[in-house]
C-alpha positions in Angstrom: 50.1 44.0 70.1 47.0 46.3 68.9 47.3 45.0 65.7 46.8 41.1 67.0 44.0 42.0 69.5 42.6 44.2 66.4 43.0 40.8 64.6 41.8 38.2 67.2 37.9 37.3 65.9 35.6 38.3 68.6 33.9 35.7 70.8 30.9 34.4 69.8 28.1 35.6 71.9 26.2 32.9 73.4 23.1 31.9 71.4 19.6 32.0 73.3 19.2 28.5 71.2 21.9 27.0 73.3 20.5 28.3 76.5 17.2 26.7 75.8 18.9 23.4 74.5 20.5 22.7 78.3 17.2 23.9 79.7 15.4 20.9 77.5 18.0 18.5 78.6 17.6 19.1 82.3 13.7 18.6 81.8 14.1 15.8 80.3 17.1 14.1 82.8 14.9 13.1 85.1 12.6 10.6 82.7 15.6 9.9 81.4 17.4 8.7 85.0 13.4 7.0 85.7 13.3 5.0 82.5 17.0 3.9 83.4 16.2 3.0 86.5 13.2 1.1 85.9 13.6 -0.5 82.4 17.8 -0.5 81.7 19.1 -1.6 85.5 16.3 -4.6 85.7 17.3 -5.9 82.2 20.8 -6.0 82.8 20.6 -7.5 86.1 18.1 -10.0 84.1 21.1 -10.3 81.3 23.4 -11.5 84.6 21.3 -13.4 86.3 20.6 -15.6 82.6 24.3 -16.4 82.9 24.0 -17.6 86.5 22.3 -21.1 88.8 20.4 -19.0 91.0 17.4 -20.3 93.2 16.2 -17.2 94.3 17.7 -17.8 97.7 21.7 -17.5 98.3 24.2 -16.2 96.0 24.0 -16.6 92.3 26.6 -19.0 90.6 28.6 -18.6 87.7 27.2 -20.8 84.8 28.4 -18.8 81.6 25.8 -19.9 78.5 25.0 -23.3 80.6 21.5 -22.3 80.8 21.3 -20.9 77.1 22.2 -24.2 75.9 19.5 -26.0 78.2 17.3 -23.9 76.9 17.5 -24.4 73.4 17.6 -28.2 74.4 14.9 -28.5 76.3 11.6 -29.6 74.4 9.0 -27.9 77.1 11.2 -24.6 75.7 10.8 -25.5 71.8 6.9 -26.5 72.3 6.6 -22.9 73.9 8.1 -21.0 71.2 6.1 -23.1 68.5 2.8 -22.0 70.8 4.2 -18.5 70.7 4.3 -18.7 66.6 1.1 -19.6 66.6 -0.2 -16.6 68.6 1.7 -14.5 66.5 0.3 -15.7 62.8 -3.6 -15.9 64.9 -2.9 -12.1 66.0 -1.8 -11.3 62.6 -4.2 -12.8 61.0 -7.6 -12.9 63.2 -7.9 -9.7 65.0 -6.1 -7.3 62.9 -7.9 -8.9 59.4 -11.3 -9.1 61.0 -10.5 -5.5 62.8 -10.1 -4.5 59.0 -13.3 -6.3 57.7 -15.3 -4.1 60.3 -13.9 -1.0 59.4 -14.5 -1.3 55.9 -17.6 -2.9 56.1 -19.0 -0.3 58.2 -17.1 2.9 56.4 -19.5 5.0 54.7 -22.8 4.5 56.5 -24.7 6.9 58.6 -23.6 6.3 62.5 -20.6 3.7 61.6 -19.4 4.1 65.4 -22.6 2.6 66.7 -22.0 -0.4 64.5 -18.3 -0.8 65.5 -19.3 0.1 69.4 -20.1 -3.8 69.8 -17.1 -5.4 68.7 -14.9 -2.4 71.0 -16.3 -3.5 74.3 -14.3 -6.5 74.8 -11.7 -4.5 75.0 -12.3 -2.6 78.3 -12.1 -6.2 80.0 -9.1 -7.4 81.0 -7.4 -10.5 79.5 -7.8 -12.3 82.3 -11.4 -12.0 82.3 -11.7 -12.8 79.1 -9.8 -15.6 79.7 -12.5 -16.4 82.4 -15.5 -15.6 80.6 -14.1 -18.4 77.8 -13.4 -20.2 80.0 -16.5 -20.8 80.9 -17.8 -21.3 77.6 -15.1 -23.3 76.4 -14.3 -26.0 79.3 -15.6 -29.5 79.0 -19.7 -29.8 79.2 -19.5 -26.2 79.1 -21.6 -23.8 77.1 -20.2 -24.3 73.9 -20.9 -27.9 74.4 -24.3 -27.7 75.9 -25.2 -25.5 73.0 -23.8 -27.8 70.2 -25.6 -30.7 72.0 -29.1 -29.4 72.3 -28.7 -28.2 68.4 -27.2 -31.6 67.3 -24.2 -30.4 66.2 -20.6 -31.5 65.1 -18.2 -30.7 67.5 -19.7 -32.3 70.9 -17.0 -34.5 71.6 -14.0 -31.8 70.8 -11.7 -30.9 74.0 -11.6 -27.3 73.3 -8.9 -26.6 76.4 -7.9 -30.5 76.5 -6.1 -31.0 72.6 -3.3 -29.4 71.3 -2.9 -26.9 69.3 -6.3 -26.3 69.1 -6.5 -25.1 72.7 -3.7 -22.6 71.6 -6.4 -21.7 68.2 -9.9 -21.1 70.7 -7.3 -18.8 72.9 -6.3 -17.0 69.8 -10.0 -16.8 69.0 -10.7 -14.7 72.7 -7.8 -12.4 71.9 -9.3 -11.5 68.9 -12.7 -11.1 70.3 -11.3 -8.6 72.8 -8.9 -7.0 70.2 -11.0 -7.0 67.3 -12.6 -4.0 67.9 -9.5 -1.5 69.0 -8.3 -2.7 65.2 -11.9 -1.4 63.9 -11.9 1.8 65.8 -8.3 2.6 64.8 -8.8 1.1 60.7 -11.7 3.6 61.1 -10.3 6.7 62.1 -7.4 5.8 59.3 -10.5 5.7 55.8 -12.1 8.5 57.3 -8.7 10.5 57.2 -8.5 9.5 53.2 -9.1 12.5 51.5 -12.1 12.3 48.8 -10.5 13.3 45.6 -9.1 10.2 45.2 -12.0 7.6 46.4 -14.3 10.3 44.2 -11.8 10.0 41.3 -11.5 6.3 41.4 -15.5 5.7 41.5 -15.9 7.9 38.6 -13.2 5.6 36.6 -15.3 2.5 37.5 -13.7 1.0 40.6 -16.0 -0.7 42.9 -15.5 -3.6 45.6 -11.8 -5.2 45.8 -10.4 -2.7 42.9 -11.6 0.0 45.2 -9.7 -1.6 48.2 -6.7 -2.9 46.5 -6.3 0.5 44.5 -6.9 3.4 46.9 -7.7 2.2 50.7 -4.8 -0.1 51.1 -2.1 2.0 50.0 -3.9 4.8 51.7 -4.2 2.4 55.1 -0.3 1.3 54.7 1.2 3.6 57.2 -1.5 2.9 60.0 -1.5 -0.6 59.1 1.9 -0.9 59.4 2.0 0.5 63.5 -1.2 -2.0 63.8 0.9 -5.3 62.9 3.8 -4.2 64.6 1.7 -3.9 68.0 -0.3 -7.0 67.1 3.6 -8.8 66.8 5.3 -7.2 70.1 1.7 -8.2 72.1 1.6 -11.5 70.6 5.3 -12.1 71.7 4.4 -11.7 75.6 0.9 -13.2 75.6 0.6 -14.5 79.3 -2.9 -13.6 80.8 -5.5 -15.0 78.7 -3.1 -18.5 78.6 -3.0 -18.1 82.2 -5.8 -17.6 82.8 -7.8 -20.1 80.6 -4.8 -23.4 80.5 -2.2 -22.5 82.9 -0.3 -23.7 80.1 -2.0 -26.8 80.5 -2.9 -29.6 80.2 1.1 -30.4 81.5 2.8 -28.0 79.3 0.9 -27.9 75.9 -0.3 -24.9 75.5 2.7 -23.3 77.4 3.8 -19.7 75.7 7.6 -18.2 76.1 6.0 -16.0 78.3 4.5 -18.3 80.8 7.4 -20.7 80.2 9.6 -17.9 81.8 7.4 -17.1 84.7 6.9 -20.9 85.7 10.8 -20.9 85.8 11.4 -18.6 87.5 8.5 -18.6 90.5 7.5 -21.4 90.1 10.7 -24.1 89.5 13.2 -21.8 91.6 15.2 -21.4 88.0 15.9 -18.3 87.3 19.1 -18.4 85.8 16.6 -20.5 83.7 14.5 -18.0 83.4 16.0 -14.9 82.8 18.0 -17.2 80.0 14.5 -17.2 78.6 13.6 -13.7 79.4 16.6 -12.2 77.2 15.9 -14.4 74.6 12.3 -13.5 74.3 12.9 -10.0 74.4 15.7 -10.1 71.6 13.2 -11.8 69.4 10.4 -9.7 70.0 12.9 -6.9 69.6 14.2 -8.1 66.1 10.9 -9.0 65.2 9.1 -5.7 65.7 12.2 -4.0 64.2 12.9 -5.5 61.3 9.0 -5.2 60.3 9.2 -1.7 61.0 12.2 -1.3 59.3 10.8 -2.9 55.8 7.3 -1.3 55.8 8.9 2.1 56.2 11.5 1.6 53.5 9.2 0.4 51.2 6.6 3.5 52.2 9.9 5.5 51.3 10.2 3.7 48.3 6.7 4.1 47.0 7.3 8.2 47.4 
């Protein structure tokens, strides 16, 4: 009996890293129980209510994919995602390419903040001002027009809010004058954190201009550039303010976004079966979207090491 106590390994004394582990997890239960409450619980009741006829008023009704096929049938649906493609090439390309230009136009000289403060104003307004503020330049006989009209210009007679798509592009265009400048500021702090071997290095060898860009600050810019585009897709996804603000999604339902297609559903038709139909949609797609960009620019950043 000695012999097999003797023989028994001893209990392992408790770590202190253990101890410390369960104190982490109890700090961090109650974000955990908030974020579940607020973001998990409203998107599954969301995910139900898309398979339901519900009016907002009642009890909800049993549809299965019913409103998932309307959907995909329904051509005010397919002009709002083709809206929503739109904004996402213009916020790809627009503010996050011009947000680019200003940084590197601007790296290098004495005082660059001051010459990037300008174009960072914007975006302390909100996108509905903005869409205000555009609005009032934009808007039939408005100041756009005046001003084209006293200079004899082309472009008097175009229906900047009116025509589609190109209400959908002069939209695009106030987004990027509010957004332009966050992109500079942050393409900014990103060259001045290259170190100076390399730039030094690469000036000695001869390179100048695009060889200097293509060579050693876009590679060097890759990582930054990558959380950039993925921000400029997930925000592009959801645009509802400055559309709201500027068209209503008007005129009729031209210049409609899958974001302000949902919310007219929903509030504004009574359908929100309808509308959360749209809602989980929009979120898988912005979802798949964001991650499978993430996913390639980091495995070919792990490739490139």
């Amino acid at each position: 009996m000695a012999v097999a106590l003797a023989a028994r390994p001893a209990a392992r004394p408790k770590r202190a890293d253990d101890r410390y582990g369960w104190q982490a997890k109890g700090f961090a239960a109650p974000a955990l129980v908030l974020v579940a409450i607020v973001l998990y619980l409203p998107f599954l009741w969301t995910g139900y209510l898309s398979f339901t006829k519900y009016t907002g008023v009642g009890a909800a009704t049993w549809v299965g994919l019913d409103n998932y096929r309307d959907m995909f049938g329904n051509p005010d649906l397919i002009n709002a995602a083709v809206n929503t493609l739109y904004w996402v090439v213009g916020t790809i390309a627009l503010p996050v390419g011009l947000g680019l230009a200003i940084a590197l136009l601007s790296h290098g000289l004495k005082g660059s903040f001051w010459y990037r403060l300008p174009f960072l104003l914007p975006y302390a307004i909100s996108g509905v001002a903005v869409g205000i503020i555009w609005t009032f330049i934009l808007q039939t006989d408005g100041a756009l027009t005046e001003a084209l009209q006293t200079l004899h210009l082309p472009g008097q007679d175009l229906r900047w809010l009116l025509d589609s798509p190109l209400n959908t592009w002069v939209m695009i265009i106030a987004t990027t004058w509010q957004g332009a400048g966050v992109n500079a500021l942050l393409f900014g702090i990103g060259l001045a954190s290259i170190p100076h071997g390399p730039v030094e290095a690469a000036r000695i060898d001869g390179a100048s201009g695009w060889s200097m860009f293509r060579h050693i600050y876009w590679p060097m810019l890759r990582p930054l550039t990558t959380v950039v585009v993925g921000l400029a897709i997930v925000g592009s996804l959801k645009t509802f303010d400055v559309v709201w603000a500027m068209t209503k999604g008007g005129p009729g339902k031209q210049s409609e976004t899958l974001a302000l297609r949902m919310w007219k559903a929903t509030f504004q038709e009574n359908q929100w079966g309808t509308g959360a139909a749209i809602a989980v949609f929009l979120t898988v797609i912005t979802v798949l979207a964001a991650g499978l960009y993430l996913r390639r620019q980091l495995s070919e950043s792990k490739s490139v090491v």
